[in-house]
N, CA, C and O atoms as CSV, one atom per row, in Angstrom:
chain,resi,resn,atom,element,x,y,z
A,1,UNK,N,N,-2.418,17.563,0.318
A,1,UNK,CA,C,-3.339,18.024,1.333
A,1,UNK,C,C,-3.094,17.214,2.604
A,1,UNK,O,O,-2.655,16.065,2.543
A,2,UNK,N,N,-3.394,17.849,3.805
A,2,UNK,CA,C,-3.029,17.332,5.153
A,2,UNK,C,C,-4.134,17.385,5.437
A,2,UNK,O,O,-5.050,18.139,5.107
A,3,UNK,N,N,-4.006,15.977,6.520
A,3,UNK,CA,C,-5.463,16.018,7.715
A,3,UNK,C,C,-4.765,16.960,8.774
A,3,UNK,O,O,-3.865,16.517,9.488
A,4,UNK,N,N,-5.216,18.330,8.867
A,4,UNK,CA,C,-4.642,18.893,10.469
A,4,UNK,C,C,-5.081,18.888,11.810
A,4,UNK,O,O,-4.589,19.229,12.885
A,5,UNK,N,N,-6.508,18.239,11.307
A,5,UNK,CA,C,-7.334,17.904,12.741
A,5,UNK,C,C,-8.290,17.193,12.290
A,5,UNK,O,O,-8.800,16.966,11.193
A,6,UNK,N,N,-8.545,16.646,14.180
A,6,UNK,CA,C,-9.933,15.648,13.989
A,6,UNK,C,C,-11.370,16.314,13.942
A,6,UNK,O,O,-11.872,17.171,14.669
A,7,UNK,N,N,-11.985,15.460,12.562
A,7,UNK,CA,C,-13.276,15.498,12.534
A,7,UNK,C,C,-13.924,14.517,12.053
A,7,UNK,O,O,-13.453,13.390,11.900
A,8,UNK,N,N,-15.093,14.873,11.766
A,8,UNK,CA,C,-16.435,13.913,11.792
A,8,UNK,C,C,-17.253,14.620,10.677
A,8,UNK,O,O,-17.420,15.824,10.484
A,9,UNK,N,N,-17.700,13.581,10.022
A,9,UNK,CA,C,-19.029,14.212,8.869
A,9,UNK,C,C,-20.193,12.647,8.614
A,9,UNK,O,O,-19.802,11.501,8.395
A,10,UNK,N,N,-20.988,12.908,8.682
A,10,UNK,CA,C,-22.246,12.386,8.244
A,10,UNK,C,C,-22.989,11.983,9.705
A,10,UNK,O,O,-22.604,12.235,10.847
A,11,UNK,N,N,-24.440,11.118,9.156
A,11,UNK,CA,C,-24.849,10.605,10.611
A,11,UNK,C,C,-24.850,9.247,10.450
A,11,UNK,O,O,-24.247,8.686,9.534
A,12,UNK,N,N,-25.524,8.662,11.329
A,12,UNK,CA,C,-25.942,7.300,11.906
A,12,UNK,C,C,-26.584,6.353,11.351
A,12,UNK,O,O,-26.462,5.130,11.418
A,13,UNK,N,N,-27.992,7.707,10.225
A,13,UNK,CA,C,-29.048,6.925,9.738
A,13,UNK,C,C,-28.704,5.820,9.196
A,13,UNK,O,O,-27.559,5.465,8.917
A,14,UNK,N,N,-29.971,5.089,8.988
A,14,UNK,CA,C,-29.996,4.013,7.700
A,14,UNK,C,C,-29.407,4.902,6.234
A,14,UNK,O,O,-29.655,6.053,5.877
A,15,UNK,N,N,-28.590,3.896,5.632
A,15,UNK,CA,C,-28.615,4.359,4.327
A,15,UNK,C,C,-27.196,5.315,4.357
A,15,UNK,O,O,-26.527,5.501,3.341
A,16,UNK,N,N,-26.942,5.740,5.345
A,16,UNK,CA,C,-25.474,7.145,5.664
A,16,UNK,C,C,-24.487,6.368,5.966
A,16,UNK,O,O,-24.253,5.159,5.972
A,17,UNK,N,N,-23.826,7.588,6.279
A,17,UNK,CA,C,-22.593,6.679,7.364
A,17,UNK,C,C,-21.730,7.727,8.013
A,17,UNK,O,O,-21.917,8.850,7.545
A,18,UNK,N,N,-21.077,7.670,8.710
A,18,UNK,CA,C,-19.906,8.662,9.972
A,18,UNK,C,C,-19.067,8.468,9.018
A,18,UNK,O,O,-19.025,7.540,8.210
A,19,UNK,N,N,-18.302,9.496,9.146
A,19,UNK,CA,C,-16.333,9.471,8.606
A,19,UNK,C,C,-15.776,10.589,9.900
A,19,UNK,O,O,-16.156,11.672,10.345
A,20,UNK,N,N,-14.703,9.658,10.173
A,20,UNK,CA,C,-14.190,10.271,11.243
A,20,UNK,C,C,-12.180,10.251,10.729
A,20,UNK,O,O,-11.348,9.384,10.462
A,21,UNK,N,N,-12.211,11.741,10.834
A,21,UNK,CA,C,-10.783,11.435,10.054
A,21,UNK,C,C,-9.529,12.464,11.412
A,21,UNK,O,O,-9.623,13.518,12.041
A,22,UNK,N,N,-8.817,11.711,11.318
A,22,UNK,CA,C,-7.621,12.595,12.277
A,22,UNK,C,C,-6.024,12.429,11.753
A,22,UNK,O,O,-5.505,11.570,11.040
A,23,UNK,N,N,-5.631,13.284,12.226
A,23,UNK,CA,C,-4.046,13.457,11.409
A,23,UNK,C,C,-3.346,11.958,12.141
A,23,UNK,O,O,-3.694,11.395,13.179
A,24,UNK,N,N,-2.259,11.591,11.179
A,24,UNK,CA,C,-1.692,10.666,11.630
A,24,UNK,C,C,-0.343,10.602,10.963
A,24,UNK,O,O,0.122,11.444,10.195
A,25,UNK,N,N,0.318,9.284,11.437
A,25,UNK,CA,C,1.860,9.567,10.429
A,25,UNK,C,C,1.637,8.994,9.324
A,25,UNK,O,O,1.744,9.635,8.278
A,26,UNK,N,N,1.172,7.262,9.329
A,26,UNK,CA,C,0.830,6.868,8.141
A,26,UNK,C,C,-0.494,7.311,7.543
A,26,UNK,O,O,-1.111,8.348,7.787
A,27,UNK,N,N,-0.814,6.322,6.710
A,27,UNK,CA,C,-2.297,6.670,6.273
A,27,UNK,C,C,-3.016,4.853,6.757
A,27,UNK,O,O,-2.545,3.749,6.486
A,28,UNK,N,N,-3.818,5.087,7.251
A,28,UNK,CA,C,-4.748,3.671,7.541
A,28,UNK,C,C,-6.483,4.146,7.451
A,28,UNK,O,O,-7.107,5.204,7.538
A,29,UNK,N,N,-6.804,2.737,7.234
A,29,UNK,CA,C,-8.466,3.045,6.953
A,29,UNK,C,C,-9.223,1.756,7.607
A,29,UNK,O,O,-8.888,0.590,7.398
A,30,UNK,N,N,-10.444,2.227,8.543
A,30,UNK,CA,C,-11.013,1.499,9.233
A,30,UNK,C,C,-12.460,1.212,9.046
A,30,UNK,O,O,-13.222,2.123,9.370
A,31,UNK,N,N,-12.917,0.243,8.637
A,31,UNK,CA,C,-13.927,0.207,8.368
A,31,UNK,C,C,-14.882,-0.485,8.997
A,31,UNK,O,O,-14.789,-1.695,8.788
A,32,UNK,N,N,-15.840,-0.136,9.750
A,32,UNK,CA,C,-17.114,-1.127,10.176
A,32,UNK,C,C,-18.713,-0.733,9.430
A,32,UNK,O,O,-19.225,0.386,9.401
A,33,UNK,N,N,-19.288,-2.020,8.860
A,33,UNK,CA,C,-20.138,-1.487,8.051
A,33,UNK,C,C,-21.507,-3.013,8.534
A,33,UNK,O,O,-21.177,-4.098,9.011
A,34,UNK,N,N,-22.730,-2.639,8.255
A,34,UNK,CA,C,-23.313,-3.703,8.638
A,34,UNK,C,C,-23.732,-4.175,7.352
A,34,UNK,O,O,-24.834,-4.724,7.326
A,35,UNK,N,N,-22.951,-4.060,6.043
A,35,UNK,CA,C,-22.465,-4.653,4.776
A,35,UNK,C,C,-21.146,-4.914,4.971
A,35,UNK,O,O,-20.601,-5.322,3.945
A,36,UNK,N,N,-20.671,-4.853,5.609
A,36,UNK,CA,C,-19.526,-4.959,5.250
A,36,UNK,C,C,-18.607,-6.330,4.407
A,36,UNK,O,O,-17.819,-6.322,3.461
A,37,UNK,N,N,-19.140,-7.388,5.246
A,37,UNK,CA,C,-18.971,-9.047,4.130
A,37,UNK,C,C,-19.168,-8.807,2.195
A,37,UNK,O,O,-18.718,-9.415,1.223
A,38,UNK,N,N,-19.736,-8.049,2.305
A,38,UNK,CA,C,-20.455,-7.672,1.086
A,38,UNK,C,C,-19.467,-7.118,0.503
A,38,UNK,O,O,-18.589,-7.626,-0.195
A,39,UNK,N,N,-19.736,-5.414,0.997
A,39,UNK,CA,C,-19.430,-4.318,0.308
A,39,UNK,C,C,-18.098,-3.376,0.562
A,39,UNK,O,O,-17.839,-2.298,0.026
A,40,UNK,N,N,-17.251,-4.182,1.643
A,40,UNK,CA,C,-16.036,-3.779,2.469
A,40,UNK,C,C,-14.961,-3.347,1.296
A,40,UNK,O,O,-14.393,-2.292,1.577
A,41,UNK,N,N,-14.549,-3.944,0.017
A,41,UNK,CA,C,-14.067,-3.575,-0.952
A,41,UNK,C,C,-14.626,-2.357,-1.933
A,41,UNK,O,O,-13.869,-1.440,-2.251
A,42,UNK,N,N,-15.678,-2.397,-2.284
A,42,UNK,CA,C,-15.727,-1.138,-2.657
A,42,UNK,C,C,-16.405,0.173,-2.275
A,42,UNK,O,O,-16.902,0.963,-3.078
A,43,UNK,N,N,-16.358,0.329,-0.739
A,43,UNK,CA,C,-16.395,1.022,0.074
A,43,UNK,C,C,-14.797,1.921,0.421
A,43,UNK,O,O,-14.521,3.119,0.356
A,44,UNK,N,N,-13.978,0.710,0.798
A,44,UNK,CA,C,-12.597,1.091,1.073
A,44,UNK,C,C,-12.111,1.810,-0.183
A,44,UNK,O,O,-11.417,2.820,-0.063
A,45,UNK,N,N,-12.568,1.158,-1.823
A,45,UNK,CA,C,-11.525,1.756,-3.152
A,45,UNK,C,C,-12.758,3.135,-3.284
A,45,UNK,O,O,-12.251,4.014,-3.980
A,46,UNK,N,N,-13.569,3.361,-3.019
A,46,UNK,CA,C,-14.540,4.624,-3.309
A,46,UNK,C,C,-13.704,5.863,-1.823
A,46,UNK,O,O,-13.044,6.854,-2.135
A,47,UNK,N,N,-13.874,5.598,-0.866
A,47,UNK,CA,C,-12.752,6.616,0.218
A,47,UNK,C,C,-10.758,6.412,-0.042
A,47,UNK,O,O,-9.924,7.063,0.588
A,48,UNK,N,N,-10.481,5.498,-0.966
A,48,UNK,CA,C,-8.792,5.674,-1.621
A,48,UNK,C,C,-9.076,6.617,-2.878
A,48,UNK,O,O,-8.274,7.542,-3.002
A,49,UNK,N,N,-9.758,6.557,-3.517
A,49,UNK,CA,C,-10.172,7.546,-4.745
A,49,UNK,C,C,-10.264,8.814,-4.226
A,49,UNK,O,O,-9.638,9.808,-4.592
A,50,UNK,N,N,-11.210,8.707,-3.212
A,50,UNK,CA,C,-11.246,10.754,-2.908
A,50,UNK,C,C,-9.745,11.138,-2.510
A,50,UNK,O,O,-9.062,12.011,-3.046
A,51,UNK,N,N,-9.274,10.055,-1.149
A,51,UNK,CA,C,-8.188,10.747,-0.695
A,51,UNK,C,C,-6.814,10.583,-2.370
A,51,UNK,O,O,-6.491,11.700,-2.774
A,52,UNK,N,N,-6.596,10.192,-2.632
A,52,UNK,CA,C,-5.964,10.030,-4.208
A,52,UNK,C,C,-6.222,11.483,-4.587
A,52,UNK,O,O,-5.512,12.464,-4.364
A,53,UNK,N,N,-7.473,11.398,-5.252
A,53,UNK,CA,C,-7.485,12.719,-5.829
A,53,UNK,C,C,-7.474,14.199,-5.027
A,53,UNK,O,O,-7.572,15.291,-5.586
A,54,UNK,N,N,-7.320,13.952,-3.464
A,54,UNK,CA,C,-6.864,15.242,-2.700
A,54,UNK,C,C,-5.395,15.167,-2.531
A,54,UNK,O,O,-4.804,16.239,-2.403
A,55,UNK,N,N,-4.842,14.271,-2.516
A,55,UNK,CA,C,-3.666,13.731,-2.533
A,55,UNK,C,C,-2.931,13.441,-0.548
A,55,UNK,O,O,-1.962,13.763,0.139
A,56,UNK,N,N,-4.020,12.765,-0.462
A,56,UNK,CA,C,-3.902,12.575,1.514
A,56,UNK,C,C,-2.906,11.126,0.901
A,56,UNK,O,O,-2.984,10.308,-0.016
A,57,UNK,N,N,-2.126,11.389,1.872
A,57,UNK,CA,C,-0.963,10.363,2.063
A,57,UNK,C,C,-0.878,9.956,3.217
A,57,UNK,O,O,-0.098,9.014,3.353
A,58,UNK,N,N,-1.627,10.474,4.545
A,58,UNK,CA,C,-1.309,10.300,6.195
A,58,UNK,C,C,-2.640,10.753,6.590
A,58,UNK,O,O,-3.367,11.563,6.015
A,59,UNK,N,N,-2.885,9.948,7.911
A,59,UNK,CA,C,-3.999,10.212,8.233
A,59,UNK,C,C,-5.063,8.537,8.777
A,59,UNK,O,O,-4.912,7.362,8.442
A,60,UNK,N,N,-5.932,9.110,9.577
A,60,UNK,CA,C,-6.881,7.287,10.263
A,60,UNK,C,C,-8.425,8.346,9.860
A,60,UNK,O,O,-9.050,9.334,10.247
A,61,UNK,N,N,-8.408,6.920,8.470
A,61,UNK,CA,C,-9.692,7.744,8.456
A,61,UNK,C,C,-10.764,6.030,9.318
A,61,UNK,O,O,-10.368,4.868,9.410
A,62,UNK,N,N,-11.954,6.573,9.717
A,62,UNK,CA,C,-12.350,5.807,10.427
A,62,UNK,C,C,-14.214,5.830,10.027
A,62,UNK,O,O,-15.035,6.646,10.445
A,63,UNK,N,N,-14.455,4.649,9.102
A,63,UNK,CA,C,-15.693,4.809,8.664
A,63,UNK,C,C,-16.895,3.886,9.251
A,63,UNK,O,O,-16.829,2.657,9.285
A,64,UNK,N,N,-18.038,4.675,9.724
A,64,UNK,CA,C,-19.159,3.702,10.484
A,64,UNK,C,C,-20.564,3.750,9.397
A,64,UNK,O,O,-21.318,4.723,9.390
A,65,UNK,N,N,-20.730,2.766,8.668
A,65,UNK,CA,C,-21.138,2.542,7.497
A,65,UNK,C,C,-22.415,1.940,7.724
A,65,UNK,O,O,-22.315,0.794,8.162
A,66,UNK,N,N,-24.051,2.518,7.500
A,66,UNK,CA,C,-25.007,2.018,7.732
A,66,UNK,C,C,-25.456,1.863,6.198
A,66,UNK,O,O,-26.604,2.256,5.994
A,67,UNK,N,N,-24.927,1.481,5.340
A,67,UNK,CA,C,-25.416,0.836,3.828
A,67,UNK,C,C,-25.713,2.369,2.763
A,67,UNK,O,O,-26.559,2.761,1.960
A,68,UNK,N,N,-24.449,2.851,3.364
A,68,UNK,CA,C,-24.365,3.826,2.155
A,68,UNK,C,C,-24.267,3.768,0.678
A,68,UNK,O,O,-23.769,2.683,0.378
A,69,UNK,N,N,-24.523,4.451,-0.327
A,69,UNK,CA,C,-24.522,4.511,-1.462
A,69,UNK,C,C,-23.501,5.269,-2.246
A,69,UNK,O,O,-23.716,6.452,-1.981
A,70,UNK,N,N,-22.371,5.174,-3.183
A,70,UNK,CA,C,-21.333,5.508,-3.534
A,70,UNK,C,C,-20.993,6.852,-3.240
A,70,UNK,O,O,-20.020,7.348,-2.672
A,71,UNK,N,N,-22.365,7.495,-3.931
A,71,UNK,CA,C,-22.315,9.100,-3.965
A,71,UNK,C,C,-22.495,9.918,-2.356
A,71,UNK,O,O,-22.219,11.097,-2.138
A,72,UNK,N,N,-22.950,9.070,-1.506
A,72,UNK,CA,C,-22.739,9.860,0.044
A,72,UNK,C,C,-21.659,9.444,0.401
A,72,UNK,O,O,-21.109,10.318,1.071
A,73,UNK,N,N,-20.841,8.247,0.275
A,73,UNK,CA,C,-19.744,7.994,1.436
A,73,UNK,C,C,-19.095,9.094,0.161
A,73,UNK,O,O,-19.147,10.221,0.652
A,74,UNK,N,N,-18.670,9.152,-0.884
A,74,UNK,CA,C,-17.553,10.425,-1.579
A,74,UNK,C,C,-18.219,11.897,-0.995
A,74,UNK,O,O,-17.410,12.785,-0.728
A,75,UNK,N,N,-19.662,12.166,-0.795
A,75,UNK,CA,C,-19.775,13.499,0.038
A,75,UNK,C,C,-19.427,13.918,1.180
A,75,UNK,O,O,-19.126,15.055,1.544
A,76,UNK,N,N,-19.495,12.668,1.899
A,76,UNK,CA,C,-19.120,12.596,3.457
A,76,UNK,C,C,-17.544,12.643,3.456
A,76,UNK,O,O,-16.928,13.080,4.428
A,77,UNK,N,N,-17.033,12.257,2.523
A,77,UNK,CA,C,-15.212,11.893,2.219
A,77,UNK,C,C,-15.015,13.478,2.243
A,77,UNK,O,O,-14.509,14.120,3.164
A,78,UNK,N,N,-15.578,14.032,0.898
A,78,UNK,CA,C,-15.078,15.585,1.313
A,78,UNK,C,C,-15.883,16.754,1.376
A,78,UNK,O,O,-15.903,17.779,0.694
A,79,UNK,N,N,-16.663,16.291,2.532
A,79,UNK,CA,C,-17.124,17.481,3.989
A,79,UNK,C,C,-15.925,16.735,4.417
A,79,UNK,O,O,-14.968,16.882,3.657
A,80,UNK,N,N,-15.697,15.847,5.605
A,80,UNK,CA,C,-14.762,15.487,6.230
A,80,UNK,C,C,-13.351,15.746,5.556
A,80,UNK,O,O,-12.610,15.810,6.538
A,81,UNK,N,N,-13.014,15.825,5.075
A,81,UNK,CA,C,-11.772,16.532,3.818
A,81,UNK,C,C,-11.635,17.771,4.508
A,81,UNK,O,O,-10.720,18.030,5.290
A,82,UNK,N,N,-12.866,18.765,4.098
A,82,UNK,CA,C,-12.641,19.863,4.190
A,82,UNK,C,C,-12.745,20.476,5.498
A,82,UNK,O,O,-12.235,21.524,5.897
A,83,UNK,N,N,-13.435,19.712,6.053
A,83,UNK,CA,C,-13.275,20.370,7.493
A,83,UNK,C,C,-11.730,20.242,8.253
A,83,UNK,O,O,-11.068,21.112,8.818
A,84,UNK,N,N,-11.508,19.102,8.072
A,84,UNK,CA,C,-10.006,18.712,8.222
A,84,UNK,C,C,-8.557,19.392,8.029
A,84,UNK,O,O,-7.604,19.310,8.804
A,85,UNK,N,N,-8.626,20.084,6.802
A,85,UNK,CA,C,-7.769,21.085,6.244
A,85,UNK,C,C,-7.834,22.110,6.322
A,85,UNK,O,O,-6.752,22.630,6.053
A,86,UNK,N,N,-8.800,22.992,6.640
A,86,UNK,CA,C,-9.428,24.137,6.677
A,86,UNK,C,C,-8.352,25.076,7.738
A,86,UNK,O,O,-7.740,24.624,8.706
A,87,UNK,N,N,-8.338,26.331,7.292
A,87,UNK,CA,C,-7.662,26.806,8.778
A,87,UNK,C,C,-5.954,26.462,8.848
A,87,UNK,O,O,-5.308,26.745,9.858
């Protein structure tokens, strides 16, 4: 699966977080989280798992992390997935 364009999925709130993903050559992942000291590791291996199992190899995904919980940053992974590929 390819990122073919830029998008965006989730919000701002407490508790959510943004994923902002755009095509690229390599694959890199950016993370700012106000856990992040904390929770920066398994934040990063929970968004390598989705893209793994879509099989994204390229691509900046770019995550703004207000103390999400496993099961939204993987929903937000693929809405942002799918909007991405779509088309």
């Amino acid at each position: 699966m390819d990122i073919r364009r830029k998008v965006q999925a989730g919000t701002m709130q407490s508790s959510d977080l943004m994923i902002f993903l755009e095509p690229a050559d390599t694959l890199s992942i950016e993370i700012e989280s106000t856990v992040k000291k904390q929770f920066e590791h398994l934040i990063r291996a929970r968004i390598e798992a989705v893209l793994e199992r879509h099989g994204v190899k390229t691509g900046t995904v770019r995550v703004t992390d207000r103390g999400a919980l496993d099961y939204a940053i993987e929903a937000r992974m693929e809405t942002a997935l799918g909007r991405a590929t779509e088309g």
